[in-house]
C-alpha positions in Angstrom: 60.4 12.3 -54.1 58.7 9.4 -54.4 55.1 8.3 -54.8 53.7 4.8 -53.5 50.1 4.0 -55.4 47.6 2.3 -53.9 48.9 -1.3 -55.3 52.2 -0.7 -53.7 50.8 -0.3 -50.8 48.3 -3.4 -50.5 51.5 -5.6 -52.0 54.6 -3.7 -49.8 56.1 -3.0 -53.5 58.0 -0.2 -53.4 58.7 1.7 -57.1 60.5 4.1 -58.2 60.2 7.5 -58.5 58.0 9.2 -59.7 58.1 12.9 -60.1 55.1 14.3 -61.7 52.3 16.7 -60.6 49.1 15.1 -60.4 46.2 17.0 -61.7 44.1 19.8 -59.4 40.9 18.3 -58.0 37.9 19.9 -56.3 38.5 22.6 -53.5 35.9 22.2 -50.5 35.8 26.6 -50.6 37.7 29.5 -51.9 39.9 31.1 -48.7 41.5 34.2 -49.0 45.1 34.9 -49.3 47.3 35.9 -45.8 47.7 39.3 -44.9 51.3 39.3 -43.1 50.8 42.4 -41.2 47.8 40.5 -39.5 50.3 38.1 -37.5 53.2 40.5 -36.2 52.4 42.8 -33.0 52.6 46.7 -33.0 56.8 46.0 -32.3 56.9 43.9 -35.2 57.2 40.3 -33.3 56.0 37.7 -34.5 51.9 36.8 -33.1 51.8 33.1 -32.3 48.4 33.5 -30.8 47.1 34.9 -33.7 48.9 32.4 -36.2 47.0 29.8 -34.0 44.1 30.7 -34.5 44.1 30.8 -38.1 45.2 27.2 -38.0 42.5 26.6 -36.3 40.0 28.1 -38.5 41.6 26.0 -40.7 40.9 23.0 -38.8 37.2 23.6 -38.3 36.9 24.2 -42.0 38.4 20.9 -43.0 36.5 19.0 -40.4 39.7 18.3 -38.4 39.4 17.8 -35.0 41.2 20.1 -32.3 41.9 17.5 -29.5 43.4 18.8 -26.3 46.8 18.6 -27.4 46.5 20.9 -29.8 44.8 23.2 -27.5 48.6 23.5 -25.3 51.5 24.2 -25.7 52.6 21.2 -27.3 50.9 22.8 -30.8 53.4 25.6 -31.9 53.4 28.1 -34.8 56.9 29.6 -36.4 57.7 31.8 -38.7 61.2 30.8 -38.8 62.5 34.2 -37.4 62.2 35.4 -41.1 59.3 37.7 -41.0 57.5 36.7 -43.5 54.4 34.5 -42.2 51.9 34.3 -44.4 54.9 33.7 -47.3 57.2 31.3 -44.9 55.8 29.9 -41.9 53.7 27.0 -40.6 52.8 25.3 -37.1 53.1 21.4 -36.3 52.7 18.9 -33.2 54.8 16.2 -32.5 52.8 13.3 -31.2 56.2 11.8 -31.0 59.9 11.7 -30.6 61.2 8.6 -29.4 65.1 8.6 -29.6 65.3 5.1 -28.0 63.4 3.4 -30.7 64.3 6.1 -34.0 60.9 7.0 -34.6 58.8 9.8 -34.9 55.4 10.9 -35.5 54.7 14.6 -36.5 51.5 16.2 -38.3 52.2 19.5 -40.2 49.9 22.2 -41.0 50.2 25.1 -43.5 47.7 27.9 -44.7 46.7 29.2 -48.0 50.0 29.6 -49.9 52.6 28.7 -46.8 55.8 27.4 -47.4 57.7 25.7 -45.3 61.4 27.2 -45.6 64.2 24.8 -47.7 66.3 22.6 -45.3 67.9 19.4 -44.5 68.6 17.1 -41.6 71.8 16.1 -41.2 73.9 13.0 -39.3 74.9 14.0 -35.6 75.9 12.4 -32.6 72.6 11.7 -31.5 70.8 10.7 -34.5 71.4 9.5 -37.7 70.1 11.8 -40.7 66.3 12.2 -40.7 64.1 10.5 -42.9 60.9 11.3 -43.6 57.7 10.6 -45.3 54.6 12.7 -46.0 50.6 11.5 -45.9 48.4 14.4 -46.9 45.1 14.4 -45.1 43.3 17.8 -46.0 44.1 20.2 -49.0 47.2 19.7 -51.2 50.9 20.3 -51.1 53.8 20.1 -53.2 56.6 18.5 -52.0 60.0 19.7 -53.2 62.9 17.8 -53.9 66.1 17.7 -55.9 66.6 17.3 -59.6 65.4 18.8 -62.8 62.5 20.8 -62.4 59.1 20.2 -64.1 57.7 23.6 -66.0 56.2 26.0 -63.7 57.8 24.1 -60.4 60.5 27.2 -60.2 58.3 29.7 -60.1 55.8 28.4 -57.5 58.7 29.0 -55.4 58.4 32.4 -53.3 60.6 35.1 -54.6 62.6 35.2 -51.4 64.5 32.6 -52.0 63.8 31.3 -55.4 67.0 32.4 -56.4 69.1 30.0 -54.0 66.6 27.0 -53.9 68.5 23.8 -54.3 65.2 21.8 -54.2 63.8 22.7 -57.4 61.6 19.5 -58.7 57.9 19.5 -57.3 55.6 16.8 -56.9 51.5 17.4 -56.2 50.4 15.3 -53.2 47.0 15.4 -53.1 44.5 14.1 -49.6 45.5 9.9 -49.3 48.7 10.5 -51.4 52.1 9.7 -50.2 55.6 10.1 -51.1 58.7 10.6 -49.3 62.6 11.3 -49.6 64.5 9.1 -51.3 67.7 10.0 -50.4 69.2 11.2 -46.6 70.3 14.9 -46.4 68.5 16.4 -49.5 67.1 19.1 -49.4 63.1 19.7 -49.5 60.4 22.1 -48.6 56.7 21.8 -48.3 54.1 24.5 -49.9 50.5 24.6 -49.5 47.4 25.3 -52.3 45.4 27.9 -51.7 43.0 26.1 -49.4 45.8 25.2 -47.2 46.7 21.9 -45.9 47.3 19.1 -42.9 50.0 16.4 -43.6 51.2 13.8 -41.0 54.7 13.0 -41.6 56.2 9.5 -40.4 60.1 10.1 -40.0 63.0 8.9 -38.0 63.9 10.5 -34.8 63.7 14.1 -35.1 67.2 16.1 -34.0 66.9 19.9 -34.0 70.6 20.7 -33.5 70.6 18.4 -37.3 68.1 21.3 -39.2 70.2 23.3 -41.8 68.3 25.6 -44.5 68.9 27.3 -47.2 68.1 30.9 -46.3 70.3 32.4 -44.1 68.9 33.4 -40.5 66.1 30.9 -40.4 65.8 28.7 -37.7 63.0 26.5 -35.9 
């Protein structure tokens, strides 16, 4: 990953990277760690409603607004098939998708603790692989990449698939920070501090049928 200071970004400089985790700042209030059971119905499918509506709690506590889009159907909440929710899960809009012109313009949002699962985009017919940049609005994340890990960037990883991560190395991205992937097709994954987080992510045109991850049976 990289990071791009706040020079860089008044001059259009772009350095190199620049791997390591920034320290902790001040959280606006202490939230409570997910209870899985809470978002899986009485058959043990997966509550979207309910997932919502903790996103928007969410929301209202960081002084987000909740515009009418994300009131639809447009704003959708996953827990990649995997079960697991409150350890692998997260919902997102995407204001845009325009194939025509390659771009794309998606915001992200994870609670206390949520990871987004390890993947890649790859090349396909109808888009080139998908590359993408992360802007941190509310909370903190870290992003993970490949290459040598930092000490303690391992075992932030949930157990479930700590074992086959191939994105390893973490960087902190803290509110008004921004870094992004340096190289097509590697794999990365996103996991939020414990007050959660919102992240807009600038990328190239978005092609589901491109999506790989790591952990076998997840899907978007």
């Amino acid at each position: 990953m990289i990071r791009m200071t706040r020079r860089q970004m008044i001059g259009g400089v772009v350095a190199g990277a620049a791997m390591t985790a920034v320290g902790g700042r001040g959280r606006a209030s202490e939230v409570s760690m997910l209870n899985n059971k809470d978002f899986y119905k009485a058959d043990g499918s997966f509550n979207a409603a309910a997932a919502k509506e903790a996103y928007y709690d969410m929301m209202r506590r960081f002084n987000y607004p909740i515009v009418d889009r994300l009131k639809g159907e447009e704003f959708w909440a996953v827990d990649f098939g995997l079960g697991k929710f409150a350890e692998l899960g997260m919902a997102g809009i995407f204001w845009l998708n325009v194939k025509e012109h390659d771009f794309f313009g998606h915001e992200i949002y994870l609670l206390p603790g949520q990871m987004i699962p390890e993947h890649r985009h790859l090349k396909t017919d109808e888009a080139r692989p998908k590359m993408e940049g992360w802007h941190t609005r509310h909370g903190f994340v870290w992003t993970y990449g490949e290459g040598e890990p930092n000490p303690g960037d391992v075992e932030r990883i949930p157990p479930s698939h700590r074992e086959i991560a191939k994105a390893r190395r973490a960087l902190k991205l803290m509110p008004g920070e921004v870094t992004w992937l340096p190289v097509a097709e590697q794999w990365h994954s996103m996991l939020a501090g414990p007050e959660g987080a919102i992240v807009t992510e600038y990328a190239s045109y978005h092609d589901n049928a491109a999506l790989r991850f790591t952990i076998p049976n997840a899907k978007l």
